[in-house]
C-alpha positions as CSV (number, residue, x, y, z in Angstrom):
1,X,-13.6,5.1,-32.3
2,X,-12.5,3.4,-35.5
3,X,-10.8,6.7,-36.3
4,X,-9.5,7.5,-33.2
5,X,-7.5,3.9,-33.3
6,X,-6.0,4.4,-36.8
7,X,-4.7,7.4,-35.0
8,X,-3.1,5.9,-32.8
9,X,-1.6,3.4,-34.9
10,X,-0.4,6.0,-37.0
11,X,1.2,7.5,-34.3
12,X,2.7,4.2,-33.3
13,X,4.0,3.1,-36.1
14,X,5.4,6.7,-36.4
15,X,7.4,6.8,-33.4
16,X,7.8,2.9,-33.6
17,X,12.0,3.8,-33.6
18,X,11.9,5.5,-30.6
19,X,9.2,3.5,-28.8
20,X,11.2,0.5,-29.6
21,X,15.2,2.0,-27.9
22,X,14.4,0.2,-24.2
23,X,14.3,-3.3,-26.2
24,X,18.2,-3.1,-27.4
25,X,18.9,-1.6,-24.1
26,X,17.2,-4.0,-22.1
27,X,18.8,-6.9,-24.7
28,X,22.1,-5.3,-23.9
29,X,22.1,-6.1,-20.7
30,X,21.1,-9.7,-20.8
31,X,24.3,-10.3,-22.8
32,X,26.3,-9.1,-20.5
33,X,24.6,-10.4,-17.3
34,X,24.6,-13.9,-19.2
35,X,28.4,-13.4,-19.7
36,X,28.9,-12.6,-15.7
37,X,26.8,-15.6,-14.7
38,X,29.3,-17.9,-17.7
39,X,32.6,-16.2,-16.3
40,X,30.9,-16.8,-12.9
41,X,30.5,-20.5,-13.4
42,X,33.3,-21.5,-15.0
43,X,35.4,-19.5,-12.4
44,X,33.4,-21.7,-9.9
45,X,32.1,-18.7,-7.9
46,X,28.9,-19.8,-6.3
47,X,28.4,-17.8,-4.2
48,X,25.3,-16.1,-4.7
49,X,24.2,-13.1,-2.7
50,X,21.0,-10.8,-2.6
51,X,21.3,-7.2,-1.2
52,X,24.3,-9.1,0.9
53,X,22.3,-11.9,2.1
54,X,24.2,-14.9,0.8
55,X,21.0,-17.4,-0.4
56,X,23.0,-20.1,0.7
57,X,22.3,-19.2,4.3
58,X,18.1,-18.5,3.6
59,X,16.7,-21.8,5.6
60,X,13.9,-19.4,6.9
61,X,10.8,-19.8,4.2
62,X,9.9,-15.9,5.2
63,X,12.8,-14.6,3.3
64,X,12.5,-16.5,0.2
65,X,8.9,-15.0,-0.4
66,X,9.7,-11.4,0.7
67,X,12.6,-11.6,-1.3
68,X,10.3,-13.4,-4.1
69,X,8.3,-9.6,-4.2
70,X,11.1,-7.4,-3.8
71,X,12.8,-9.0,-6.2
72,X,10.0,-8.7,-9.0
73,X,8.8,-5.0,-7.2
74,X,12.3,-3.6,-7.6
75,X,12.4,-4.0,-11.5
76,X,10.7,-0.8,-12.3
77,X,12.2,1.1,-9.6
78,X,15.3,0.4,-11.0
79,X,17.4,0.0,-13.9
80,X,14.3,-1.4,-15.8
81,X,12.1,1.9,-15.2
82,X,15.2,4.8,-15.7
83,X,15.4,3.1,-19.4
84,X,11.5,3.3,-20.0
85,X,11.7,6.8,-18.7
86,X,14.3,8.0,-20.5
87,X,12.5,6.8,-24.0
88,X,9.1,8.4,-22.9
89,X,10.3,11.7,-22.0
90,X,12.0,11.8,-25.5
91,X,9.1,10.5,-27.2
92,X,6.7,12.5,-25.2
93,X,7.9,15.6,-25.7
94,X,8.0,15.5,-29.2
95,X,4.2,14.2,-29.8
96,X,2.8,17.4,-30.8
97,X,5.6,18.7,-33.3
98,X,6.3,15.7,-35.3
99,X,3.8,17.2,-38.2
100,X,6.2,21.0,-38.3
101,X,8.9,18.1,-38.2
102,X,7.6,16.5,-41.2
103,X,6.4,19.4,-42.9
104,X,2.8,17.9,-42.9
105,X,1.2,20.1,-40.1
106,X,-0.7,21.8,-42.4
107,X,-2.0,18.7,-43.8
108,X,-3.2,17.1,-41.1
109,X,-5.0,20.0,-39.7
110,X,-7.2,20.1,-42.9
111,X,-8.3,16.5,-42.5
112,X,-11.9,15.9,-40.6
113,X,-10.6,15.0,-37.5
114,X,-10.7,16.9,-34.4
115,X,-7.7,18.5,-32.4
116,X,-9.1,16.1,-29.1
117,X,-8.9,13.1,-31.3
118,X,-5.1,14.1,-32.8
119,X,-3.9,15.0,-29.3
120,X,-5.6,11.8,-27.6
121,X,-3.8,10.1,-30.4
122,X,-0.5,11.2,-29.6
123,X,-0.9,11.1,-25.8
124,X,-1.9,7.7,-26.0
125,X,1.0,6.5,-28.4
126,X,3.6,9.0,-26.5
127,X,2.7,7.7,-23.3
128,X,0.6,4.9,-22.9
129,X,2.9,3.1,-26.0
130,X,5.9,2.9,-23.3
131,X,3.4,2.0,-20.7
132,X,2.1,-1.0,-22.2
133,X,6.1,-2.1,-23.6
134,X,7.0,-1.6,-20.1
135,X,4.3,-4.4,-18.9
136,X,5.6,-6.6,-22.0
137,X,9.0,-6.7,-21.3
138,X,8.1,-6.7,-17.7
139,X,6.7,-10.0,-17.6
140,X,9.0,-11.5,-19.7
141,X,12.0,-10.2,-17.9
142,X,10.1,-11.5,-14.4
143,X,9.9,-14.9,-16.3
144,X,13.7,-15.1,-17.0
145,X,14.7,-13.6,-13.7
146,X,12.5,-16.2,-12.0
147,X,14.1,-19.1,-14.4
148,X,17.7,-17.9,-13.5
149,X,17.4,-17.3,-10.0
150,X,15.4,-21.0,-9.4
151,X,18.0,-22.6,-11.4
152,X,21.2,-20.7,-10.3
153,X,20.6,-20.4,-6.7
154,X,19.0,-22.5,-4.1
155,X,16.2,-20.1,-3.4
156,X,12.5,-21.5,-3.5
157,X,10.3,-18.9,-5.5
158,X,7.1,-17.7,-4.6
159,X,5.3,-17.4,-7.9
160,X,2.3,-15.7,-5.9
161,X,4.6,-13.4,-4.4
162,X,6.5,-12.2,-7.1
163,X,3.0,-12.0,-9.3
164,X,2.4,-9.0,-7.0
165,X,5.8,-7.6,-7.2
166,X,5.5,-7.2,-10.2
167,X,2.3,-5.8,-11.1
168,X,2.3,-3.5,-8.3
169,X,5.6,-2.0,-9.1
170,X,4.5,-1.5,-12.8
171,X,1.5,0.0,-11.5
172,X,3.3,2.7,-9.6
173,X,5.9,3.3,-12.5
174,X,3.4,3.5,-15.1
175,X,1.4,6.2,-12.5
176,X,4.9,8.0,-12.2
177,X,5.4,7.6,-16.1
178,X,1.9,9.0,-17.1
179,X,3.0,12.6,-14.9
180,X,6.0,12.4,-16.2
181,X,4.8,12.2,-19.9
182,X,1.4,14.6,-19.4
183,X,4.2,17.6,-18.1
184,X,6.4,16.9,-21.2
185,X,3.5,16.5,-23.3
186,X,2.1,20.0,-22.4
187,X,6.2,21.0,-23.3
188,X,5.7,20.2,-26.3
189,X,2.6,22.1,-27.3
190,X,4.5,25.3,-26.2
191,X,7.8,25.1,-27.9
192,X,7.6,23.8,-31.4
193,X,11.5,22.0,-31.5
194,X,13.6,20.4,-28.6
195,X,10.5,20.8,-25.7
196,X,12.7,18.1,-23.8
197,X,16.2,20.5,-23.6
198,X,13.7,24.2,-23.2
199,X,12.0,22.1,-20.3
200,X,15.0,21.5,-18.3
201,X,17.0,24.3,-19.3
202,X,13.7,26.0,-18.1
203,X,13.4,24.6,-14.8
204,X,17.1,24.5,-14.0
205,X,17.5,28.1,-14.4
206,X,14.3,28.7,-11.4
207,X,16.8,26.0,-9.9
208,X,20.1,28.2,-10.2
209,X,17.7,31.2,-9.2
210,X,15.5,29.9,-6.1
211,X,19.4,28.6,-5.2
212,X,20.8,32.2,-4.9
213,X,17.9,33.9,-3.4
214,X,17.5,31.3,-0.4
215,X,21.4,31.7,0.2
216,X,21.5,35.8,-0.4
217,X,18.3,37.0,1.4
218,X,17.5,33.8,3.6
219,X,14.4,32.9,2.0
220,X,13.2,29.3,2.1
221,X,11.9,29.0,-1.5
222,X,11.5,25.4,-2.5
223,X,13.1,24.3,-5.0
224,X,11.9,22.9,-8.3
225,X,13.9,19.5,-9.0
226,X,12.7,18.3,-5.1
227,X,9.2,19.2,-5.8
228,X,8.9,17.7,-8.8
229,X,10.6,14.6,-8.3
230,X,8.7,14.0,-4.8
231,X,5.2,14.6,-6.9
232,X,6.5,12.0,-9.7
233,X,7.9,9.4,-7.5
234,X,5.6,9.8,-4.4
235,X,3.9,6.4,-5.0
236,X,7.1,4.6,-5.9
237,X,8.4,6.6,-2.3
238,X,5.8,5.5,-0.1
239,X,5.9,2.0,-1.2
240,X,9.8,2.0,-0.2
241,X,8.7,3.4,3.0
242,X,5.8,0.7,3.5
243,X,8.8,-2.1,3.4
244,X,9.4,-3.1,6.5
245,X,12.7,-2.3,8.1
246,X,15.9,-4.7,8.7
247,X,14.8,-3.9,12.4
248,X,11.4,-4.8,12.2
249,X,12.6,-7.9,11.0
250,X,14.6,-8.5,13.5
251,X,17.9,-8.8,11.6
252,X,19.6,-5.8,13.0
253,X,18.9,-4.5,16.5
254,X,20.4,-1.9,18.6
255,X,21.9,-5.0,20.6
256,X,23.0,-7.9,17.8
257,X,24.2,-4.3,15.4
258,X,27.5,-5.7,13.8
259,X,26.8,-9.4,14.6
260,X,26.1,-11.8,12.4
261,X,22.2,-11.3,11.7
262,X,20.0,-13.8,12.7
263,X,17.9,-14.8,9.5
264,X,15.5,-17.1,11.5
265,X,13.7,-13.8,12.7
266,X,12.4,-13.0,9.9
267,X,8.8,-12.4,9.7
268,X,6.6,-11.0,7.0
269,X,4.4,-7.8,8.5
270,X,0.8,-9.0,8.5
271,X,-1.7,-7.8,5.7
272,X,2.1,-7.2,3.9
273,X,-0.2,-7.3,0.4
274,X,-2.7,-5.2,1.7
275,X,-1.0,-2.5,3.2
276,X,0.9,-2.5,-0.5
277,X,-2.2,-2.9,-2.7
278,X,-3.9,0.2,-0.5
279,X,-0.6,3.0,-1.5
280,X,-2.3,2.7,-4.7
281,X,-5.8,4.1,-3.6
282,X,-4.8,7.4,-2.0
283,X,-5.8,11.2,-2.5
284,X,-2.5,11.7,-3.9
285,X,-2.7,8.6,-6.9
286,X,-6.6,10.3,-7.2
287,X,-4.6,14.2,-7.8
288,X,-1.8,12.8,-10.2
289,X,-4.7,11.6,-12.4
290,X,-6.6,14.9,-12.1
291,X,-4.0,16.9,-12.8
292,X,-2.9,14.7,-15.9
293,X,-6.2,15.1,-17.4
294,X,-5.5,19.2,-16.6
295,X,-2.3,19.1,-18.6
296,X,-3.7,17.4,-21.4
297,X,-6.6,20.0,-22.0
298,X,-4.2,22.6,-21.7
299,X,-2.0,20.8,-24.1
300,X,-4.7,20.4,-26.4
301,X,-5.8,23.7,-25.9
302,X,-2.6,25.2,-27.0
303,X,-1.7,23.4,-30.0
304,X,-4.8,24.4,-31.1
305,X,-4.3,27.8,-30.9
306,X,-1.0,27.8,-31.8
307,X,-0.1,29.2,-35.8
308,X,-0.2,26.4,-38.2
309,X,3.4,26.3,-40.2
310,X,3.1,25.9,-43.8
């Protein structure tokens, strides 16, 4: 174990550039959300709206703690998780040719560790290093967003609430992230430079191809981006799916459509935090992991076998 985690360090500190890109990105955009909120105040404009429901007009207590979780659960599925994604694919697909990179490959093969313990290592820094950034910055970025939206708008925060919005979106991203990672991962025990551009060049040429032959011959062959992206993001999916509806809410009906919506409706689902918590208990969450684990002993395997460059 002791070696195992100098590994890993190693590998962190390694990679620490890269690991490290979704901070400046992340600090970018503060700065210029702190200078819309300034040019917003001194312009006088107040008036503060979420997904187009102007806070001034929340007097039902329902929406402040729904909007208290999506607010918090919306984080990673957007802006916040395409950054973290970006940097893990990049970093993840380069785990396993950093030594032919530094011209130390042959070197580290000779010392008395095992392949496992060098692959875990990477796997863990490529992959698990972004996780664990992800929940850091995640929890300071729900603080902040918590202490600007209590003190900008007239909103009443849910602290419960957003608790679970939070963790539960992280949850799902880091799921998505860890398939994500454990396909590039395997990339990059198979092609010794750029893994990253020979994977997508790879699968946007069975793109181009399954395109043509579905619209020459008819065929229904399914293409690789959909499944791919539905296998990745199915958890994030279902959970936008498990939201209940402006309709269920009763804020837009086949009758009131186009009339001003009546926010006193509003009523959270019952067993709302249930129903979430369960989407992440399912044979599908169960087969991401098990077919993770796959990719990384066929990684492993690989880069094993694979000639050592002096």
């Amino acid at each position: 174990m002791t070696i195992f985690k100098a590994l890993v360090i190693k590998d962190l500190q390694a990679n620490k550039k890269s690991l490290l890109v979704p901070i400046w990105y992340l600090l970018g955009s503060y700065v210029i959300m702190a200078a819309s909120i300034i040019f917003a105040s001194i312009n006088g404009n107040e008036n503060v709206t979420v997904s187009g429901i102007p806070l001034n007009l929340l007097a039902n207590n329902n929406l402040h703690i729904m909007m208290s979780f999506t607010i918090q659960a919306a984080m990673f599925f957007g802006f916040l998780g395409f950054v973290f994604a970006i940097s893990m694919s990049i970093t993840s697909s380069t785990m396993l040719n950093q030594d032919i990179k530094h011209k130390c490959e042959l070197f580290h093969r000779s010392q008395p560790v095992s392949i496992l313990q060098i692959a875990g290592a990477r796997f863990v820094a490529g992959v698990g290093g972004p996780i664990a950034l992800a929940f850091i910055i995640g929890v300071i970025n729900m603080l902040l967003s918590l202490l600007a939206v209590s003190i900008m708008t007239p909103m009443r925060i849910d602290l419960w609430m957003s608790l679970n919005g939070f963790l539960l979106s992280w949850m799902h991203f880091s799921i998505a992230i860890m398939v994500l990672g454990s396909i590039l991962f395997l990339a990059s025990s198979i092609f010794r430079d750029n893994a990253f551009g020979f994977t997508l060049g790879g699968i946007s040429v069975l793109q181009v191809v399954s395109f043509f032959l579905n619209k020459i011959y008819g065929w229904h062959i399914p293409y690789v981006y959909k499944i791919l992206y539905k296998f990745i993001m199915s958890g994030i999916l279902d959970i936008r799916k498990s939201m209940p509806t402006l309709q269920e809410f009763g804020l837009v009906t086949i009758n009131n459509a186009g009339q001003a919506p009546d926010f006193s409706k509003f009523v959270i689902p019952d067993n709302f935090l249930n129903i979430m918590w369960s989407s992440l208990f399912t044979g599908d969450i169960a087969m991401k992991f098990g077919i993770c684990a796959i990719l990384f002993v066929v990684a492993t395997y690989f880069y094993h076998k694979r000639e050592v460059q002096f």
